[in-house]
N, C-alpha and C positions, 0 to 999 in steps of 0.2 A: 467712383468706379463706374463703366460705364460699357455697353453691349450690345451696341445699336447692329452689327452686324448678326445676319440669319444665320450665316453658319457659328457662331459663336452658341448662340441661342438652341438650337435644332441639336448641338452635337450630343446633348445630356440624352437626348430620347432616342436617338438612333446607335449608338454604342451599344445598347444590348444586344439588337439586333444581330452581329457577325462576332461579336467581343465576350466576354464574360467574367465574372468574376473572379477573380483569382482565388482557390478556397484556400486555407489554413491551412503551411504544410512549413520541414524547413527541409523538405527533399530539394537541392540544388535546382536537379536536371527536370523536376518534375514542376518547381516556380518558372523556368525557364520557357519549358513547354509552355502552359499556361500564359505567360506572358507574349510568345510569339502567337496563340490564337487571338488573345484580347486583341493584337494588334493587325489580326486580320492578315495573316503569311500561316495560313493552314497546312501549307505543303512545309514547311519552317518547323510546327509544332509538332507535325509527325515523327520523326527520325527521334526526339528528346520523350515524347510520350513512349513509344514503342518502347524506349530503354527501362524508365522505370518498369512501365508493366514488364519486362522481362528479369529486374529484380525483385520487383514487389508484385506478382501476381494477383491477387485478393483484393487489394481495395478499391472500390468503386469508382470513385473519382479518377485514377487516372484512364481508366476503360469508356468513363462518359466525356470525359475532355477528349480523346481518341478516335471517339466516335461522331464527335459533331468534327471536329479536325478533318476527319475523310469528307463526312458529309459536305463542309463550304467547300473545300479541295475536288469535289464534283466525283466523290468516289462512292456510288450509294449503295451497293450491294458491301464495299467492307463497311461502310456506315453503320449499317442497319447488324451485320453479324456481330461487332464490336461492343454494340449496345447492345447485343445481345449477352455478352459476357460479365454487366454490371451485376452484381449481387447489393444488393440494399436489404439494411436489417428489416423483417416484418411490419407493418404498417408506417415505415419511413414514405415520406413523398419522393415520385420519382422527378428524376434533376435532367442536368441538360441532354445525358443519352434518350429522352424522349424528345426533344428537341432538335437532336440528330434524324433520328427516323422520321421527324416530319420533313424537314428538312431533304433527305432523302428521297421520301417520297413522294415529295412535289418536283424533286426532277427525273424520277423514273413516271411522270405524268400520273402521278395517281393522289390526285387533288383532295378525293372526298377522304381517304387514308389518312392525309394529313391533317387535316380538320377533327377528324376523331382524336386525334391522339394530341392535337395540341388543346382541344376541348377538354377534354380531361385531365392534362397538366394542370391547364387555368384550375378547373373544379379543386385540385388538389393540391397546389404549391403553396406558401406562402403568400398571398395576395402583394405585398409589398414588395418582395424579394425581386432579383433579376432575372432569374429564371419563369417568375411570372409576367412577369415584362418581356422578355423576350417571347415568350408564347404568346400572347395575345397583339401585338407586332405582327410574327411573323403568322399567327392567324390570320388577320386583313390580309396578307400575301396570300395564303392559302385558297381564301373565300374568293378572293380577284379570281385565284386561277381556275376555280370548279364554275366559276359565271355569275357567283350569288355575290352580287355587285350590291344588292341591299341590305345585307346581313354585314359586308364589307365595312359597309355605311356606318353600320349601328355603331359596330365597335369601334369604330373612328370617333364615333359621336364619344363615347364612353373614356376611351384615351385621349381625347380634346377638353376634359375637364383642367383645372389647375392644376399645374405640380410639371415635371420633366418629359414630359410626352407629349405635352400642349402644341408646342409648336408643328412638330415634326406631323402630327395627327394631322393639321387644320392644312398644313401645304401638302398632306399625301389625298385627304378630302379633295382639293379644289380639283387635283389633278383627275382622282375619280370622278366625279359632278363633270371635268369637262369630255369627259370619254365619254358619258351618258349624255351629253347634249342639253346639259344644267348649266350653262353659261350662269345663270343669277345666282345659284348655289356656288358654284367657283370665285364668284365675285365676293361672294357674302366672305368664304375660307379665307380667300388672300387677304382679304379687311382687315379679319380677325388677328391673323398672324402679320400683319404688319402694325394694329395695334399692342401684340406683345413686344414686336422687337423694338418703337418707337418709344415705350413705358419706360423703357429707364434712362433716353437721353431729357436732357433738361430744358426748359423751356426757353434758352436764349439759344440753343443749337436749331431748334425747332424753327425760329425766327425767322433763320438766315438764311430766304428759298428765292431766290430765284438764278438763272444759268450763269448770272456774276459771281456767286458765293464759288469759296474757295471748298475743292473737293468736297471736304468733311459735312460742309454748312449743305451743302450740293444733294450729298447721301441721306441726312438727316430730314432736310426737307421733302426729297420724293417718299421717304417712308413714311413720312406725315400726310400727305398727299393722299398715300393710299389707305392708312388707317384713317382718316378723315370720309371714307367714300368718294374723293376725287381720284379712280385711279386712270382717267386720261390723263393729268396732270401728273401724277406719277410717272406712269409710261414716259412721258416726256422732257421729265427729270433724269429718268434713267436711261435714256438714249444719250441725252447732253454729257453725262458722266460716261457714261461707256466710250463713249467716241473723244471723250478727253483721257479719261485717265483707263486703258481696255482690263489693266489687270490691276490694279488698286483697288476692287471692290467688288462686292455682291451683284452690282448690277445686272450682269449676263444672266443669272438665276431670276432675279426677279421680271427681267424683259421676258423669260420664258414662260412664267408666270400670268403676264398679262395676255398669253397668246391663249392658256388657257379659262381667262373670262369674259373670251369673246367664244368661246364652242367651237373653233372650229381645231376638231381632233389631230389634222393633218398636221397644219401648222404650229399645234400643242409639241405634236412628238416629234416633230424634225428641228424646231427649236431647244428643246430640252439634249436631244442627239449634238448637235452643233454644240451647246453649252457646255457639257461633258468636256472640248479641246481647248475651251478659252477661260478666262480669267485667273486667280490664284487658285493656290494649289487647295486653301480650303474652299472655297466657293464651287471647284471641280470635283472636289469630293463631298459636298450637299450635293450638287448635281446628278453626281453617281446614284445618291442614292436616291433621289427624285427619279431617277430613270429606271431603277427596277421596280417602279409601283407600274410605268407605262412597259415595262417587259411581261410584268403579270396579264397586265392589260391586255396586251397582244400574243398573251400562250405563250411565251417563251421562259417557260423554267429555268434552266441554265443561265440562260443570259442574267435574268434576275438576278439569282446568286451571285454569276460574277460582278456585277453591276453592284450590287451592296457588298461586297469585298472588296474588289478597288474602293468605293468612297469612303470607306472605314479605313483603310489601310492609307490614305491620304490624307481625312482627317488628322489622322496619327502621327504621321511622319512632318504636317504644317505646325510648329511649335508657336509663329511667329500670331500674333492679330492679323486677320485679312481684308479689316475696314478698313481704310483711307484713316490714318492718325497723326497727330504731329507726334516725333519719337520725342519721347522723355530725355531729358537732361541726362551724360550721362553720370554722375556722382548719385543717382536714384537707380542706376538700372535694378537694383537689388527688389524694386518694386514697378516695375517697366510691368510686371503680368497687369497690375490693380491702375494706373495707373493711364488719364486718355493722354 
């Protein structure tokens, strides 16, 4: 089985971000709800939330589902009264309605608000759990947008260790570093995350580099390229495929990519902005969400959110692989997911 593509890779660490956990329930309307927020249709999950809480007023959960629901949905004053309504038993950790009101309050502009309150989620949640994951995620947003671009940093650093965040940390890093005019720190991020996504294809894919190789051999070698430290020879891989095959593959992501380890800011974000209308539908939605770290960047709250809504919501809705593959036989499609 094999993963050579970044959105493949990236989608475990960015899913908490706009999605969430589905809690333990067998209320219909209320798995429903739930299920239209994980999938990022916040305006979807309202109308099924609202119902439960109107037969089951009291419990917690559908009142914090409801309230981060307004919040992506760009509605932050019901966000924040909503999560006002959770009751959790005494010394319970609070859950996603604190997540709402951050959320909230980083698009009624009030950045430091947010950071309080998702700081003390982190302090208090489950370290492992999703909801602590999404806090400290959507902290680095928060930090982006108060200006503490170093503190941003840290906790990137912290979420770029091993495990489901690795990637998505190390491409939202580079993008920071190239906003601060750290071209070699941008350089260093894309490295890193092109040696995670190249680690699982196998050494005779790897091989097969240069602009004759057929797509796949094509793709495999520019990401070797770039986890290698050659990433002009990358860049140069990934024009040859873009301009052969434009929506067969990650390319347009990682061409925006290399705009960001040369520093220069302009052409960082009008590259990632362009990328957002081209290639597959997953590769446009990693894009998406590569562009609300540059909407933090340039003070734009809303656009953020909606910017990590669409790319989750696309994500979601791409069932297919979005790397270049030869399609499996079909008397196996039963195993077409595991299967190059």
């Amino acid at each position: 089985m094999r993963f050579t593509q970044i959105a493949a890779l990236a989608v475990a660490g960015l899913t908490a971000l706009a999605g969430c956990e589905q809690p333990v329930s067998t209320d219909m309307t209320f798995q429903r709800g739930v299920q239209m927020l994980a999938a990022s249709s916040p305006k979807s999950a309202i109308p099924f939330l609202t119902q439960v809480i109107a037969s089951v007023p009291d419990g917690p959960e559908p009142h914090a589902m409801l309230s981060l629901a307004y919040a992506l949905d760009l509605q932050a004053d019901r966000a924040i009264a909503q999560a006002g309504q959770v009751r959790r038993p005494k010394g319970a950790a609070p859950g996603w309605e604190c997540v709402a009101i951050a959320v909230a309050a980083m698009t009624q502009n009030r950045p430091d608000d947010a950071v309080g309150h998702l700081r003390g989620l982190v302090n208090q949640a489950p370290p492992e759990g999703p909801v602590s994951t999404a806090a400290r995620q959507w902290l680095v947003l928060a930090l982006i947008l108060k200006g503490d671009h170093k503190a941003a940093l840290e906790m990137l650093d912290g979420l770029a260790k091993p495990g489901p965040t690795r990637l998505t940390a190390l491409l939202w890093g580079a993008i920071v570093h190239a906003h601060q005019n750290q071209p070699e720190e941008a350089a260093k991020s894309i490295v890193q995350g092109a040696a995670e996504v190249s680690a699982a294809a196998s050494s005779q894919d790897l091989r097969r580099g240069d602009s004759a190789a057929d797509d796949q051999g094509l793709y495999d070698a520019a990401v070797a390229a770039v986890a290698k430290g050659d990433l002009a020879k990358g860049e140069m891989l990934f024009a040859v495929l873009q301009q052969r095959s434009p929506r067969a593959c990650d390319a347009p992501v990682w061409l925006a990519l290399m705009a960001a380890r040369k520093g220069a800011w302009s052409v960082t974000s009008g590259r990632f902005k362009e990328t957002c209308r081209v290639g597959s539908p997953r590769s446009q939605g990693l894009t998406y969400h590569l562009f609300s770290v540059i909407c933090a960047l340039e003070g734009r709250p809303d656009a953020m959110v909606q910017s990590m809504v669409t790319g989750q919501r696309m994500l979601g809705r791409s069932r297919q692989p979005a790397h270049v593959i030869r399609q499996p036989s079909p008397d196996k499609v039963w195993l077409s997911d595991d299967l190059k």
